[in-house]
N, C-alpha and C positions, 0 to 999 in steps of 0.2 A: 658608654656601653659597659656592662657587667662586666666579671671573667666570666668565663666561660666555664661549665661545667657538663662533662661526658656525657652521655648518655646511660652507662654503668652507675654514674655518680647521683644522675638525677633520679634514678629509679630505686635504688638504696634508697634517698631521701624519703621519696613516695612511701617507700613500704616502713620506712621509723616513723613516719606521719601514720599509717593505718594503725600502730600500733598505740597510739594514743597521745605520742608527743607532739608538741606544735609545730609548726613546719617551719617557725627558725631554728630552732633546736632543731630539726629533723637536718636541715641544711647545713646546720654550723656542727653539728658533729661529724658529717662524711667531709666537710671543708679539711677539719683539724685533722681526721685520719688520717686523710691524702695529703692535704698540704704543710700539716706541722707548724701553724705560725706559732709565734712564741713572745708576745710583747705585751707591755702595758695594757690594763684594760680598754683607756681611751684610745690608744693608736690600733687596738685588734679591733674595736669599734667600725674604724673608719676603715681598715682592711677588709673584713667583711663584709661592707657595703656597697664592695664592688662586685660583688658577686647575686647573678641573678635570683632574686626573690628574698633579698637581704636588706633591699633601699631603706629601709626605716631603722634612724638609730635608735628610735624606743623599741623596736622589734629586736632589734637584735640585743639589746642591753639584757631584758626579756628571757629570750633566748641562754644567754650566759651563763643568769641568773641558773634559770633551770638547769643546764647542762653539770654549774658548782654543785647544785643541791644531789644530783645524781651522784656524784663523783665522778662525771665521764672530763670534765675538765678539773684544771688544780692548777694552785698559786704559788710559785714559789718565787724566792730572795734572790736576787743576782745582780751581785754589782751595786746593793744599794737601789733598786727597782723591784717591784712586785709585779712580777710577769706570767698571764693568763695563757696558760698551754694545757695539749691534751695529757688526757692520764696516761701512765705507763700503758696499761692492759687496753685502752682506749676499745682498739680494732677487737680484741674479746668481747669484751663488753655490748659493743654493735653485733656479732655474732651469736651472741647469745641472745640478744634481744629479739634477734629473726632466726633463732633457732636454726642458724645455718652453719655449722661447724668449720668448713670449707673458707667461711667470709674473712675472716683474718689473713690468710693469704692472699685471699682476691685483693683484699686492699693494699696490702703492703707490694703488690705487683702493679698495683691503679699509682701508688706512690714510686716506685721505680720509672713505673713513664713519663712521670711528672717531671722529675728531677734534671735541675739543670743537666744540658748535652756537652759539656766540656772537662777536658779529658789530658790530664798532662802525663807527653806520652814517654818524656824522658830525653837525654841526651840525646842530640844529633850524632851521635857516635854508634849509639845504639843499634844494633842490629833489627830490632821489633821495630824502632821508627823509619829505617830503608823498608823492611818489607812491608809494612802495612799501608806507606805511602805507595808503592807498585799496585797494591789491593784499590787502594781507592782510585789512581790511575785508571784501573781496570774497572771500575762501578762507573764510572762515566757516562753520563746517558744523551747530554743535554750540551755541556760548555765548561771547559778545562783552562784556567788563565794561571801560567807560569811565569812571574819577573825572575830570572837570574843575572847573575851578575855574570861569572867567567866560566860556568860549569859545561865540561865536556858532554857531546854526546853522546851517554853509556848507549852501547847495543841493548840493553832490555828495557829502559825508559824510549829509545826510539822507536821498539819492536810493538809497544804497548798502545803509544800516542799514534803511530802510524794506524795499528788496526782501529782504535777508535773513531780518528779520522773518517777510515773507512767503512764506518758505523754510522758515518753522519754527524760524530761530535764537533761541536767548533772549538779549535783550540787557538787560544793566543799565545803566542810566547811574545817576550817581553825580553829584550838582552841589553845588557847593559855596553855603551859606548866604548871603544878601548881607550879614549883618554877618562876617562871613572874608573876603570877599573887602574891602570897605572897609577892614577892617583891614589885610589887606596890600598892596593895591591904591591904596587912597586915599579917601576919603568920597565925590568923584564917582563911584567905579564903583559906588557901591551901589546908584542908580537902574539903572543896566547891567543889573548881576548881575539884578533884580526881573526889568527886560523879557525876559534871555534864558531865566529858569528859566521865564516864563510861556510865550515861543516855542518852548522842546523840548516843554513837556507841551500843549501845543497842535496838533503835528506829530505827534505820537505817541499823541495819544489813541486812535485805532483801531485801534489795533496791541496787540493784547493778549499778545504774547509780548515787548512791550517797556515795561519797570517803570521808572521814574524816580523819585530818590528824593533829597533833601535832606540833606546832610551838615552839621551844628554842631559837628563835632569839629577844630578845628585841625593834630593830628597825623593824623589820617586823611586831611585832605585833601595829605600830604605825597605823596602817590601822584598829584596832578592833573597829568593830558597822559600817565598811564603809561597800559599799555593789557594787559590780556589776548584770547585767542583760542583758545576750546576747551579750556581749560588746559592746555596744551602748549607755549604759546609768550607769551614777554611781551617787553615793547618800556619799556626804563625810559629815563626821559631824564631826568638826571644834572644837577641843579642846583639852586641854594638856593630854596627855595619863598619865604621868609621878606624877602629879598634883591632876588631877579630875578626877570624873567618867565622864563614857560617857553621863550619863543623863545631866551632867551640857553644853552638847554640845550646838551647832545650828547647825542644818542640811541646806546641799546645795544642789540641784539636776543639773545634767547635763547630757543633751541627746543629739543626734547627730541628726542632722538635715538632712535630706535625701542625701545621696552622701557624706556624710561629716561626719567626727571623730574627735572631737575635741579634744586638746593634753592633757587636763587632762583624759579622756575617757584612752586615749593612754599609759598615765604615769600609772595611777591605775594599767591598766590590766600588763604592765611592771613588778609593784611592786609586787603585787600582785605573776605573775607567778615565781618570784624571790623567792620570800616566800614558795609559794607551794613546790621550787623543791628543798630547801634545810631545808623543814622541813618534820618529823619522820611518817612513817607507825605505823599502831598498829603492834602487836604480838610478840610473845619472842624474835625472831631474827630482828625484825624491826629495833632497834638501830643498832645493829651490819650493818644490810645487809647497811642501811644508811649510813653510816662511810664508808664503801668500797667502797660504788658506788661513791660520796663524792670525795674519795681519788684514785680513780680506776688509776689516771694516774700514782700516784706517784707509787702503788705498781707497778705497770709495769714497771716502770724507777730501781725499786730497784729488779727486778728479772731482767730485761734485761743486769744488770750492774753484777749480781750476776753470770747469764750464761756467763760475759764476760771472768770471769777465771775457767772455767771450761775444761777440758783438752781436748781440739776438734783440730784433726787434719786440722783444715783449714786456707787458708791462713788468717791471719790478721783478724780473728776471734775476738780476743780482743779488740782490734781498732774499728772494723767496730761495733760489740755490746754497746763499751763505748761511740761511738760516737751518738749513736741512744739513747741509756737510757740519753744523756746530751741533745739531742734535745728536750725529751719525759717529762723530768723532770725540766729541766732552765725554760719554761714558765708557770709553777704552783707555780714554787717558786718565779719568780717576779710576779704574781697576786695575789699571797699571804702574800707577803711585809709586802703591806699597812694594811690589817688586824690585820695581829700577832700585827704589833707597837702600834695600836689602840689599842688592846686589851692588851698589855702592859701596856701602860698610863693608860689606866683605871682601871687596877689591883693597880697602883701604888697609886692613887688618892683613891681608896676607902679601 
């Protein structure tokens, strides 16, 4: 499938087409305003081809041609490559073509919405990166997933997540185990970690659109202080879990641009849902019901196997049960290979 191209972007095209140019060139000039590529002629070839009404690369070479002979495109040196990009005045030059004086900024604003959504917001230390994350807190519309490690609940993060709550938001939090956090914290924090995991689910008991849930996983908690929002938008803050606190981070934002999800967006909410479903419910039997559900296949493979000698008049009863408990149970245990040996090694190593 093409890119995609506006509605604003396709009708510019339209009306450099009325004007006499042909309509790759009409196409490949509003491309370049907006989009700015900047590469070999063979590789900008094949970039523009993704774009609707560009499929022919004789069209588009075509097109090129024409756009050099205007001057609206130009070659220049870099690095040892001859790279085909727009002319400086570009977006003039379209302006003036359609006598519309205005059009230079229309486009250079058609090119701000374009431009990647990611945003480095600066030190965790930072004053702008506490309030602007309360901001996003508060644009919530949809689903809020917070993993932290040992972080208290401030009264204006609970005052925020509460009303959203009761807004309807779903929120997950995500708290890290008190043996993770002694472990990377220090043995005094693990009285901490206890009181704060008891103070969020205390705060939140009556909020039934709000789940808190217990992480034992080490590499999961490598997401704590990251944050999603609606899944549209995550805020990762960039540093050694293992090492530092999270204050010593820098924070990164990235939102998705209308129509669009970009792959860290995607990964996050991955990792993240990875986390959630293999880390612990509160309540007496939480641990327990967790390990079964967990393991749900294997005990099935180990009663299936168990009803296989059971004294049943039927034909090849035993066979047909040993062969289903080997179907039910061989692929839990090659997906669980890789873990046991990893967890192996690293019992061996510490």
């Amino acid at each position: 499938m093409g890119s995609a191209l506006d509605r604003d972007e396709v009708r510019l095209a339209q009306d450099l087409e009325r004007t006499g140019m042909s309509k790759p060139a009409a196409i490949i000039a509003i491309v370049m305003a907006t989009r700015m590529h900047a590469r070999p002629e063979s590789e900008l070839v094949e970039i523009l081809r993704q774009y609707g009404g560009l499929e022919s690369s004789i069209e588009v070479r075509q097109g090129i041609r024409e756009l050099l002979a205007r001057k609206w495109l130009v070659q220049i040196e870099s690095y040892g490559s001859t790279l085909t990009q727009q002319a400086p005045d570009l977006r003039d030059l379209i302006g003036a073509e359609l006598a519309d004086p205005l059009l230079p900024d229309k486009l250079s604003l058609m090119r701000v919405k374009l431009e990647p959504s990611v945003r480095l917001l600066g030190p965790m230390s930072d004053t702008n990166v506490y309030h602007t994350f309360l901001d996003l807190l508060r644009s919530a519309e949809q689903e809020i997933c917070l993993p932290m490690l040992a972080t208290p609940p401030y009264d204006v993060i609970v005052r925020i997540l509460r009303e959203r709550a009761e807004a309807g938001v779903r929120i997950r939090i995500l708290l890290a185990a008190p043996e993770i956090v002694a472990k990377w914290r220090g043995e005094p924090m693990r009285e901490k970690a206890i009181e704060r995991v008891q103070q969020w689910r205390a705060l939140f008991r009556d909020r039934r659109s709000v789940t808190i849930r217990m992480c034992r996983t080490e590499a999961d908690m490598e997401l704590a202080t990251c944050v999603s929002v609606d899944g549209i938008l995550v805020r990762l803050d960039i540093y050694d879990p293992y090492q530092q606190r999270s204050l010593s981070g820098v924070m990164i934002e990235v939102a998705s641009p209308t129509g669009l999800t970009p792959n860290v967006v995607r990964i996050f909410g991955r990792l993240f849902n990875t986390a959630w479903d293999r880390s612990s419910r509160f309540g007496r039997l939480a641990r327990t019901t967790s390990f079964l559900g967990r393991w749900w296949k294997v005990w099935l493979a180990v009663m299936t196997l168990a009803a296989a000698f059971l004294p049943i008049s039927v034909p090849h009863w035993s066979e047909i049960l040993i062969g289903i408990s080997c179907g039910v149970g061989a692929p839990v245990i090659i997906d669980e290979l890789p873990n046991t040996y990893r967890m192996i090694r690293k019992r061996r190593t510490t």
